[in-house]
C-alpha positions, 0 to 999 in steps of 0.5 A: 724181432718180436718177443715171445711172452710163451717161453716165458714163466714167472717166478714163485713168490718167496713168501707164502701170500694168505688171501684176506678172505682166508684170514677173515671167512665170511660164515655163509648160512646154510642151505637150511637157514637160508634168511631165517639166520639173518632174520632171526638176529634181526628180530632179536634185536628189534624184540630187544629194543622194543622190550628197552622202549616199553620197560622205559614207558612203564618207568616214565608211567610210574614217575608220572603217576607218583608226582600226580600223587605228590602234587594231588597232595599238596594242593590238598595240604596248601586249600587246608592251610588257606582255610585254616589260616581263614577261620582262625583271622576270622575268629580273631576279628570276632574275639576282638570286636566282642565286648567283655560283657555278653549281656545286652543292655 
Protein backbone atom coordinates (compact mmCIF):
# COMPACT_ATOMS: atom_id res chain seq x y z
CA UNK A 1 0.00 0.00 0.00
CA UNK A 2 1.39 3.33 -1.10
CA UNK A 3 1.71 5.84 1.46
CA UNK A 4 0.29 9.28 0.75
CA UNK A 5 2.73 12.22 1.86
CA UNK A 6 -0.44 14.80 1.16
CA UNK A 7 -2.36 13.97 4.44
CA UNK A 8 0.61 14.65 6.00
CA UNK A 9 1.55 18.17 7.65
CA UNK A 10 4.91 18.69 9.46
CA UNK A 11 5.08 20.25 12.81
CA UNK A 12 6.10 23.80 13.70
CA UNK A 13 9.43 24.36 15.01
CA UNK A 14 9.22 25.10 18.88
CA UNK A 15 11.62 27.81 18.64
CA UNK A 16 11.29 30.81 16.95
CA UNK A 17 14.51 30.27 14.10
CA UNK A 18 16.08 33.80 13.03
CA UNK A 19 17.66 33.77 9.46
CA UNK A 20 21.73 34.62 9.74
CA UNK A 21 20.78 37.19 6.94
CA UNK A 22 18.37 38.90 9.35
CA UNK A 23 20.61 38.96 12.28
CA UNK A 24 23.59 40.44 9.86
CA UNK A 25 21.72 42.54 6.73
CA UNK A 26 23.80 43.60 4.14
CA UNK A 27 23.32 47.42 3.34
CA UNK A 28 22.44 47.21 -0.33
CA UNK A 29 23.35 51.08 -2.00
CA UNK A 30 20.61 52.52 -3.22
CA UNK A 31 19.34 53.32 -6.39
CA UNK A 32 21.05 56.44 -6.36
CA UNK A 33 24.28 55.52 -5.06
CA UNK A 34 24.47 52.80 -7.35
CA UNK A 35 28.89 52.20 -7.46
CA UNK A 36 29.47 55.71 -6.39
CA UNK A 37 29.28 54.16 -2.48
CA UNK A 38 31.55 51.61 -3.53
CA UNK A 39 33.73 53.74 -5.33
CA UNK A 40 33.83 56.36 -3.19
CA UNK A 41 35.34 54.29 -0.11
CA UNK A 42 37.48 52.88 -2.65
CA UNK A 43 38.97 56.31 -3.74
CA UNK A 44 39.24 57.38 0.05
CA UNK A 45 41.19 54.68 0.69
CA UNK A 46 43.45 54.97 -2.26
CA UNK A 47 43.57 58.94 -1.67
CA UNK A 48 44.86 57.87 1.76
CA UNK A 49 47.17 55.79 1.04
CA UNK A 50 48.77 57.68 -1.64
CA UNK A 51 48.80 60.94 0.67
CA UNK A 52 50.97 58.18 3.66
CA UNK A 53 53.19 57.28 0.50
CA UNK A 54 54.24 60.96 -0.25
CA UNK A 55 54.04 62.28 3.35
CA UNK A 56 56.73 59.36 3.52
CA UNK A 57 58.62 60.44 0.44
CA UNK A 58 59.07 64.04 1.97
CA UNK A 59 60.10 62.78 5.09
CA UNK A 60 63.05 60.45 3.43
CA UNK A 61 63.45 63.69 1.14
CA UNK A 62 64.09 65.77 3.96
CA UNK A 63 66.63 63.00 5.71
CA UNK A 64 68.07 62.59 2.77
CA UNK A 65 69.17 66.39 2.21
CA UNK A 66 70.04 66.75 6.03
CA UNK A 67 72.90 63.90 5.96
CA UNK A 68 73.85 65.57 2.46
CA UNK A 69 74.39 68.65 4.57
CA UNK A 70 75.98 66.89 7.31
CA UNK A 71 78.33 64.82 5.27
CA UNK A 72 79.06 68.27 2.90
CA UNK A 73 80.55 69.33 6.36
CA UNK A 74 82.50 67.42 7.53
CA UNK A 75 84.19 66.53 4.28
CA UNK A 76 84.82 70.55 4.44
CA UNK A 77 85.94 70.15 8.34
CA UNK A 78 88.19 66.86 7.50
CA UNK A 79 90.24 68.98 3.81
CA UNK A 80 90.83 72.06 6.63
CA UNK A 81 92.26 69.99 9.00
CA UNK A 82 94.74 67.89 6.24
CA UNK A 83 95.78 71.26 5.08
CA UNK A 84 96.01 72.71 8.72
CA UNK A 85 98.01 69.67 9.70
CA UNK A 86 100.25 70.16 6.21
CA UNK A 87 101.25 74.07 6.74
CA UNK A 88 102.02 73.49 10.28
CA UNK A 89 104.70 70.12 9.38
CA UNK A 90 105.89 72.31 6.93
CA UNK A 91 106.45 75.10 8.90
CA UNK A 92 108.07 72.85 11.39
CA UNK A 93 110.74 71.48 8.79
CA UNK A 94 111.33 74.96 8.06
CA UNK A 95 111.74 76.55 11.64
CA UNK A 96 114.28 73.44 12.16
CA UNK A 97 116.57 73.29 9.11
CA UNK A 98 117.02 77.67 9.74
CA UNK A 99 119.78 78.52 11.58
CA UNK A 100 120.08 80.80 14.56
CA UNK A 101 121.56 83.44 12.52
CA UNK A 102 119.83 85.01 9.69
CA UNK A 103 122.67 86.73 7.87
CA UNK A 104 124.65 85.07 5.30
CA UNK A 105 128.12 85.11 5.47
Amino acid sequence: MPLDLSMMKPEPFPYPVMMRSALHPKRQPSREEGWSGCLGSVCGALQTLVRQCREKAERQKMVMTVLSVAGACAFGLVAVGVFWLAVEMDNSDLQASKSSCSIRP
